[in-house]
N, C-alpha and C positions, 0 to 999 in steps of 0.2 A: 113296875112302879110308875112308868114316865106313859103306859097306854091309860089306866085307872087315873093319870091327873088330870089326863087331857079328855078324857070322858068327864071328870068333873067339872070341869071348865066348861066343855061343851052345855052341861045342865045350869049351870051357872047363866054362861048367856042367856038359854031359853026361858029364862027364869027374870030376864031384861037387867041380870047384875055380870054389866061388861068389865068394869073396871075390877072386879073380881076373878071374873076370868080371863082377861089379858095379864093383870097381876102372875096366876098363876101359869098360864101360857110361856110365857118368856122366861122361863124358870128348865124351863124343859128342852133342851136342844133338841135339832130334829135330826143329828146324828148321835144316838147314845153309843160311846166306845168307850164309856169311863161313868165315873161314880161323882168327879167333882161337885156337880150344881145337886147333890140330892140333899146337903145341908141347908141351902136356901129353898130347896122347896118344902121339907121340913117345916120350914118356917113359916113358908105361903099357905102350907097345909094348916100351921100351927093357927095363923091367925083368924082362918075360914072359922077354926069351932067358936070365936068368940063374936065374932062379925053379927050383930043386932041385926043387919040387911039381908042375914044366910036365914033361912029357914031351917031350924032345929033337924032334919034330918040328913038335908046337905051337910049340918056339921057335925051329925054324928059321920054320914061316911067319911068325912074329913078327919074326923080322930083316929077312924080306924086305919086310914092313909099313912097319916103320923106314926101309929104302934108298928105297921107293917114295917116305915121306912125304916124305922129305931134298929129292927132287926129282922131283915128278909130272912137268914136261915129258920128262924123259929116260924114266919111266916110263910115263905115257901114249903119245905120239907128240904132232907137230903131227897136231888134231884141233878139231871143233870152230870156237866163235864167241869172239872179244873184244869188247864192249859194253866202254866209254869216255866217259864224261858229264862236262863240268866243272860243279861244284858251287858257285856261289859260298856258300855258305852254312860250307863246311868252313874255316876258320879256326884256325891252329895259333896266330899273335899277334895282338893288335889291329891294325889296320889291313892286312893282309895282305886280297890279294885273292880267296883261295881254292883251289884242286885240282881234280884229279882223280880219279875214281873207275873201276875199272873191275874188270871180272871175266871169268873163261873158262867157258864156256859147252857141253854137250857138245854141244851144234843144231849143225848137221843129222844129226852121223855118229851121233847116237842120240838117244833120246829126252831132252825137256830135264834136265838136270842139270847140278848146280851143279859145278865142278870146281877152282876155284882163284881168291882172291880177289887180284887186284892190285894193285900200290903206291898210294897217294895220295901226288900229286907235281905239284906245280905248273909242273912242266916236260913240256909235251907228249912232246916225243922221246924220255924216258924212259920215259914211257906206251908210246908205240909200239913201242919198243924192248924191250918186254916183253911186249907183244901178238904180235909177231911174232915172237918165239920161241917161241910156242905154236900160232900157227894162222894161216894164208890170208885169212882172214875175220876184217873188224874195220870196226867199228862206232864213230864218236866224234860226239858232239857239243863241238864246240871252244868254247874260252872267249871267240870271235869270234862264235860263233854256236851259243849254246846250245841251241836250241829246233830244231836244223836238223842232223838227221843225213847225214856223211857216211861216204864209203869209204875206208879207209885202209892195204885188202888187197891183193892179188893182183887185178891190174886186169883178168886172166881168168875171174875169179869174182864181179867186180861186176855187182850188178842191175842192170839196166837204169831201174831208177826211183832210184836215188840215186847224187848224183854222188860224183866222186872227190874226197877231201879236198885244198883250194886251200893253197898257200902262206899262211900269216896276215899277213893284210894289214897293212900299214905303218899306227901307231896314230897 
C-alpha cells in the first residue's frame, strides 16, 4: 500500500502538483511496522480523486488505492504469513491480563514485507479468525504458552519442527 502511494506522489510531482504529493508523502512513514497512518492516507488518497488539479487518470489510480486500502485481503489474495504473540504486557485496564498481537506477513510468496497489521484482542479465535482470512500460514505463541511457537495453518503446510496449536488447556 505505502510503495503504490509513494509512486503516486512521485507522478504527482512530475506532473509540477507538489503540494499534492508532499500532502501525500507525509502520510506514509518510512518505517512501516503498523497500519496506524493508513486511515489518513485513505483520506489523502480520498481527496486526489476529486482534486480539479489531478488529471482524471491520476485519480482513477487514486480510487483504486482507496478500494485496495478499504480492504487489502480482497485486494491482495490469501498470501503470505500470520505471526500471532500474546503480550502480557498490553493492558487496555488495570488488572486485565493482556492481548494479542499479530500481523501479515508477505514470506514466503515474496520477499519480507510488512502488509497488514492485526487486531489486538484478548480472544485467541478472534486472532485466528483473522489470520486465516489472510493466509495458510500462521504462527501463534498462545497465552498458555508464550515462549513456544505453534501452527495454526493449513496442517499441509506445517513444518515439520513445529507443532500444531493444542486445544488451551483447562486452567
Amino acid at each position: 500500500m505505502e510503495t503504490p502511494a509513494i509512486l503516486l506522489a512521485r507522478r504527482l510531482r512530475e506532473l509540477g502538483l507538489t503540494r499534492q504529493a508532499s500532502q501525500l508523502c507525509e502520510v506514509v512513514p518510512d518505517d512501516v511496522s503498523g497500519d496506524e497512518h493508513l486511515e489518513l492516507l485513505r483520506q489523502r488518497l480520498t481527496s486526489l480523486t476529486s482534486d480539479v488539479e489531478v488529471p482524471p487518470d491520476v485519480q482513477v489510480d487514486a480510487a483504486l488505492l482507496v478500494r485496495v486500502a478499504g480492504d487489502l485481503p480482497q485486494a491482495i489474495g490469501r498470501c503470505g504469513t500470520v505471526y500471532a504473540a500474546w503480550i502480557s504486557s498490553h493492558r487496555h485496564r488495570e488488572g486485565e491480563a493482556g492481548d494479542y498481537t499479530c500481523y501479515w506477513d508477505q514470506l514466503p510468496d515474496g520477499t519480507a514485507a510488512f502488509l497488514e497489521q492485526g487486531p489486538h484482542d484478548a480472544d485467541l479465535t478472534v486472532v485466528c479468525q483473522w489470520a486465516s482470512s489472510r493466509s495458510d500460514r500462521i504462527y501463534v505463541r498462545p497465552s498458555w504458552a508464550p515462549n513456544t511457537t505453534f501452527w495454526a495453518g493449513s496442517p499441509t503446510l506445517r513444518p515439520d519442527d513445529v507443532e500444531l496449536l493444542p486445544i488451551r488447556p483447562a486452567e
